[in-house]
TORPAFI-135625 format. One record per residue (C-alpha): residue in three letters; x, z negated, y negated. Coordinates in steps of 0.02 Angstrom, whole numbers, padded with zeros to 5 digits, always signed. Layout:
N
AlaXZY;...
//
This chain:
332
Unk+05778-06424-06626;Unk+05961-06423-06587;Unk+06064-06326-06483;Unk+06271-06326-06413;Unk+06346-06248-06270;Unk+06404-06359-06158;Unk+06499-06254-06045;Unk+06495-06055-06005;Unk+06577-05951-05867;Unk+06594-05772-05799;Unk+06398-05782-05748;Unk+06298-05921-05841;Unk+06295-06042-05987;Unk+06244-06223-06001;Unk+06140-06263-06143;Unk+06097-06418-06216;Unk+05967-06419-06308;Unk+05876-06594-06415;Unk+05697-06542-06453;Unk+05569-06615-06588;Unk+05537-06764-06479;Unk+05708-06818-06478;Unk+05724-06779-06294;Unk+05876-06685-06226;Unk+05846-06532-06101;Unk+05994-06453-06003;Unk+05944-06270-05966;Unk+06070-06152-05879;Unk+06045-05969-05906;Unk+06136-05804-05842;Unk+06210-05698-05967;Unk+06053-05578-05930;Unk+05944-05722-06012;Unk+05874-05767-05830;Unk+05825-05953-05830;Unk+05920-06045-05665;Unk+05871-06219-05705;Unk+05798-06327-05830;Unk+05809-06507-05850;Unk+05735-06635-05976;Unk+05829-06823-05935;Unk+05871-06823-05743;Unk+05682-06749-05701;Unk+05686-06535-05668;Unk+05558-06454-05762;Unk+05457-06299-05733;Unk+05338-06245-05867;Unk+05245-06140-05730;Unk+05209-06309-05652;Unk+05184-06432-05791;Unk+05031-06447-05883;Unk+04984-06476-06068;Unk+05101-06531-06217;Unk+05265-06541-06078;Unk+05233-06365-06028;Unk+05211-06308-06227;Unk+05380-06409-06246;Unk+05478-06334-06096;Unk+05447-06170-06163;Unk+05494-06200-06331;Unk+05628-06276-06259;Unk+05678-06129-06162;Unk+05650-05989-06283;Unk+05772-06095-06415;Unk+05896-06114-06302;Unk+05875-05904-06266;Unk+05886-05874-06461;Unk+06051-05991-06468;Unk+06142-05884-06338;Unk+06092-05738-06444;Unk+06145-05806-06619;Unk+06296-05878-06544;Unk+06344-05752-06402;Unk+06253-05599-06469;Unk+06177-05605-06258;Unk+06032-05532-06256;Unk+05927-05674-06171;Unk+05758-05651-06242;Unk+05650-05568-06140;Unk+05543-05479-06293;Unk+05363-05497-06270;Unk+05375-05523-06092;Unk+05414-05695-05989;Unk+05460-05746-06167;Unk+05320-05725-06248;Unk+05400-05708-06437;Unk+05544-05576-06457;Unk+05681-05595-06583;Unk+05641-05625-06753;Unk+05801-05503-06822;Unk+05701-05352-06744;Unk+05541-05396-06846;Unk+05623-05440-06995;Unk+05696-05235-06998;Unk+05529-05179-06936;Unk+05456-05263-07085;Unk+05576-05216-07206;Unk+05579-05026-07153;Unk+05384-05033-07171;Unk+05353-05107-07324;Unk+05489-04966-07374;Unk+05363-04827-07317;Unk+05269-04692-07442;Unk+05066-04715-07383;Unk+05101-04519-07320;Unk+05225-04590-07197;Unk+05124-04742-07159;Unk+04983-04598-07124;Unk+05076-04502-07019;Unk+05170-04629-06900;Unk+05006-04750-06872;Unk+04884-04606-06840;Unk+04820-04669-06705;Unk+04795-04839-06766;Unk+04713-04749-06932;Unk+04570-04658-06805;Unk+04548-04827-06682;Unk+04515-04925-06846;Unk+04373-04796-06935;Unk+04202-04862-06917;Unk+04151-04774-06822;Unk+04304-04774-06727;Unk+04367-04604-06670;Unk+04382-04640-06510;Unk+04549-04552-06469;Unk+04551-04692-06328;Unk+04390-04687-06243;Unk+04305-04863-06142;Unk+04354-04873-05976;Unk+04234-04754-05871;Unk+04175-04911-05768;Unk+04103-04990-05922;Unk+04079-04862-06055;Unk+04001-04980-06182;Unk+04136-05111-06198;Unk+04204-05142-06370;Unk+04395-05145-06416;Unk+04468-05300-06448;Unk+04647-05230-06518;Unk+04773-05110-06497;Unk+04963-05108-06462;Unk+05096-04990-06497;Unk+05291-05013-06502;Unk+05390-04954-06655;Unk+05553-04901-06624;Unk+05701-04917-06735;Unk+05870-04835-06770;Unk+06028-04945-06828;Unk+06156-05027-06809;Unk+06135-05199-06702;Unk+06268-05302-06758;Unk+06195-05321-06944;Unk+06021-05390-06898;Unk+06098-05573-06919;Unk+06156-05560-07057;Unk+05992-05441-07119;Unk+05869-05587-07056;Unk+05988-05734-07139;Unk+05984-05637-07313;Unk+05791-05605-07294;Unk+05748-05791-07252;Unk+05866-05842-07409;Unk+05797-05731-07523;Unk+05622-05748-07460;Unk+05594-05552-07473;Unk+05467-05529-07352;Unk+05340-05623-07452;Unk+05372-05536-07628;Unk+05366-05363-07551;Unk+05197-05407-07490;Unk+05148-05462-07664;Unk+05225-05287-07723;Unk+05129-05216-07609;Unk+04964-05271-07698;Unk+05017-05226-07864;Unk+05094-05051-07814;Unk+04967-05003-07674;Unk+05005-04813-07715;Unk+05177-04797-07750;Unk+05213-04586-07750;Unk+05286-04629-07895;Unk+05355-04775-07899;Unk+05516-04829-07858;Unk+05508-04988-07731;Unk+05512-04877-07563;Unk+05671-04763-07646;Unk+05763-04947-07710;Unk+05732-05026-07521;Unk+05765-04875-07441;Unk+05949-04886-07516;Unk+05973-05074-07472;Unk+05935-05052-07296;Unk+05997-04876-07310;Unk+05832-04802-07210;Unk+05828-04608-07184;Unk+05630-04596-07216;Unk+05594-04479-07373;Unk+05431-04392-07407;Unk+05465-04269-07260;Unk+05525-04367-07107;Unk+05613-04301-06957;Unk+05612-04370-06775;Unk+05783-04341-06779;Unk+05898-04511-06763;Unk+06063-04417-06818;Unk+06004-04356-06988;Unk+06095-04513-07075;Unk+06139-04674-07055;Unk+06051-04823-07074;Unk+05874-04912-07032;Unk+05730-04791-06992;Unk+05569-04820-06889;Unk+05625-04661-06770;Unk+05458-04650-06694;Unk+05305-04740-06608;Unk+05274-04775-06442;Unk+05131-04712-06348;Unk+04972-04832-06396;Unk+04872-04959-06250;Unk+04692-04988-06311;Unk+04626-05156-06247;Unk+04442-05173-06187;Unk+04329-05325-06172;Unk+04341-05371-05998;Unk+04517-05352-05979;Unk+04527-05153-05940;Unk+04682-05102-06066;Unk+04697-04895-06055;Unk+04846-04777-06135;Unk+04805-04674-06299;Unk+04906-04490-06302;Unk+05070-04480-06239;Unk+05182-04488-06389;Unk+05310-04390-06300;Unk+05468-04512-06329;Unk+05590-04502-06225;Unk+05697-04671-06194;Unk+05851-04695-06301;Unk+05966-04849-06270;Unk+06024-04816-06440;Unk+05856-04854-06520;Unk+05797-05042-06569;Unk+05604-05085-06494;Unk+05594-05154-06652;Unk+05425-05229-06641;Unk+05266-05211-06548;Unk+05087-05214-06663;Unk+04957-05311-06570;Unk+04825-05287-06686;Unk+04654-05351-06666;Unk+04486-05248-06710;Unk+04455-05276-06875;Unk+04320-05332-06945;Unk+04274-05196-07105;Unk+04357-05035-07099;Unk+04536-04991-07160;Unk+04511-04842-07262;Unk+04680-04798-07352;Unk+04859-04791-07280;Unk+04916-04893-07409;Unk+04773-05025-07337;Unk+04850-05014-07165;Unk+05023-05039-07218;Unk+04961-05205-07292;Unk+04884-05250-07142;Unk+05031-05207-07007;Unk+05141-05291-07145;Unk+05062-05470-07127;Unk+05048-05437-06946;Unk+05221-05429-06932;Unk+05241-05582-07039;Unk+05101-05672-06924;Unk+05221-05624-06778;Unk+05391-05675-06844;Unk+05275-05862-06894;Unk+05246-05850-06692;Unk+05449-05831-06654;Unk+05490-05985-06761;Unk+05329-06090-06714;Unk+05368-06034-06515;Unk+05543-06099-06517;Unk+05487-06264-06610;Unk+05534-06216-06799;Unk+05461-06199-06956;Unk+05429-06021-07001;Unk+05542-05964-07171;Unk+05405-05968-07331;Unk+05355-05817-07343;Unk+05297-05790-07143;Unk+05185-05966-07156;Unk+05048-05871-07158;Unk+04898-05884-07030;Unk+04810-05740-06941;Unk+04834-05653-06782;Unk+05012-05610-06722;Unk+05092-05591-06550;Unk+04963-05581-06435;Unk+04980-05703-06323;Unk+05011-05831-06451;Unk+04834-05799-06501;Unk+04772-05869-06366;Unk+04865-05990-06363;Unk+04811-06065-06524;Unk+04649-06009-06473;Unk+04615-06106-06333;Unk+04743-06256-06325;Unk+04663-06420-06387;Unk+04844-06484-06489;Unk+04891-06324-06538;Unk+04866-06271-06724;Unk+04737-06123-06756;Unk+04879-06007-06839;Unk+04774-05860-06811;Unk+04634-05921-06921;Unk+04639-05873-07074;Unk+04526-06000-07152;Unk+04636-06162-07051;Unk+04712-06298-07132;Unk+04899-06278-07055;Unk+05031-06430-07057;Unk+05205-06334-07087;Unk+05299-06492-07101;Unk+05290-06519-06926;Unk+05439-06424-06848;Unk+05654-06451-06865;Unk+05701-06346-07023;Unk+05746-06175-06991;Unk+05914-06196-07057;Unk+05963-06308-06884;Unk+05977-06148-06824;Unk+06074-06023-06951;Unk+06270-06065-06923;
//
């Protein structure tokens, strides 16, 4: 996948885009991210219209040319976990960072609600839909909100990907599952400069730096479609704040009985998630996120149920990574 700019005004951008196929797609955006055409050759696509592998491409297509604008124009075209599907992979990267940064007591005390949902059996803070009060869960979603400052996730994700962090903290994570004492969340706190100590406020102006500020209030999906709203969480809106990421994750199968269990879990969620970004917008996911299990949502099902799709969200499939452009097409 490659990307240039082929001409921008007041209102919209031209993007050029080559994809994996070698074929060249002109997609014109406005500088809200809003898609005003899309063309591969001289024929007009619309992935709303095509069907198999072209509408999987269009997409892909689409979403790179989105994430160019951004990298290059610092626009905002991405339309996180919406029309999009994927969101940008500089918000998860923080998210992940800030969270593998977190004491278990933290961990405990931000993901409550995720802690009760997951017992077995599950505390239903969320009860079943009243018209079919035996249905089972089949996951749960709840934003995470972050404070800092914008204009460093570049270069935050770039450094990440280079040093392939992600993937050693989760290793520290196994060796150091109960780290009161222990100094990774203190040393990571300082890099990213995160205000979380042992006793957190919700309070974004204590200090600067990278802090998950709060939680958003949690959606408990039903079999059968029915998705119903957990407890208010009683955030109020801040255009300051970063929706840093949004967990999607599915019922598990054995209980997660210890914080420090959970933060393992969200942890290579997140990673499954940022693999969906880079895999969504045709590229091969940095080292330490080619990992398979169930990430963004709707990327589930599409591996799921797509006949030429990979299974990413099994964790027992045999993956190809080889098959996408090299991430590095994309870092400037």
């Amino acid at each position: 996948m490659k990307a240039t700019i082929e001409s921008e005004t007041e209102n919209q951008l031209i993007v050029s885009v080559l994809d994996n196929a070698d074929e060249h797609h002109r997609i014109t955006l406005d500088r809200t991210g809003t898609l005003d055409s899309h063309y591969c050759g001289d024929e007009e696509w619309n992935a709303a219209t095509l069907s198999g592998e072209q509408a999987i491409r269009a997409r892909r297509s689409v979403r790179f040319a989105k994430y160019y604008c951004f990298r290059t124009h610092g626009i905002a075209a991405v339309d996180a976990y919406g029309a999009d599907q994927i969101t940008y992979p500089e918000r998860l990267t923080a998210t992940a960072l800030v969270l593998a940064a977190l004491t278990p007591e933290t961990v405990e005390r931000l993901f409550e609600m995720v802690t009760n949902q997951f017992e077995e059996p599950a505390d239903h803070v969320v009860e079943p839909p009243t018209a079919d009060p035996d249905a089972e869960w089949t996951h749960i979603e709840q934003d995470l909100l972050l404070d800092g400052t914008r204009g460093r996730l570049p270069t935050l994700v770039d450094a990440t990907i280079e040093l392939e962090a992600i993937g050693a903290l989760r290793q520290l994570l196994d060796r150091y599952p109960d780290r009161r004492s222990d100094l990774l969340p203190r040393r990571l706190a300082t890099i990213l400069g995160s205000n979380h100590q042992e006793e957190t406020t919700r309070d974004k102006t204590t200090a600067p730096g990278w802090s998950i500020v709060d939680t958003g209030t949690p959606h408990v999906h039903w079999e059968g479609g029915e998705v119903t709203p957990g407890p208010d969480t009683g955030v109020v809106d801040d255009t300051d704040w970063i929706r840093g990421a949004r967990i999607q994750l599915p019922r598990p199968d054995r209980p997660v009985r210890t914080p420090a269990g959970l933060q393992r879990r969200l942890l290579d969620h997140l990673r499954c998630q940022l693999r969906d970004c880079y895999v969504g917008m045709g590229l091969a996911p940095p080292s330490g996120c080619r990992v398979r299990g169930p990430g963004i949502a709707w990327c589930t099902e599409l591996y799921e149920t797509h006949p030429t799709e990979q299974r990413y969200h099994d964790p027992d499939a045999i993956v190809d990574w080889t098959q996408f452009a090299p991430l590095s097409q994309l870092q400037g």
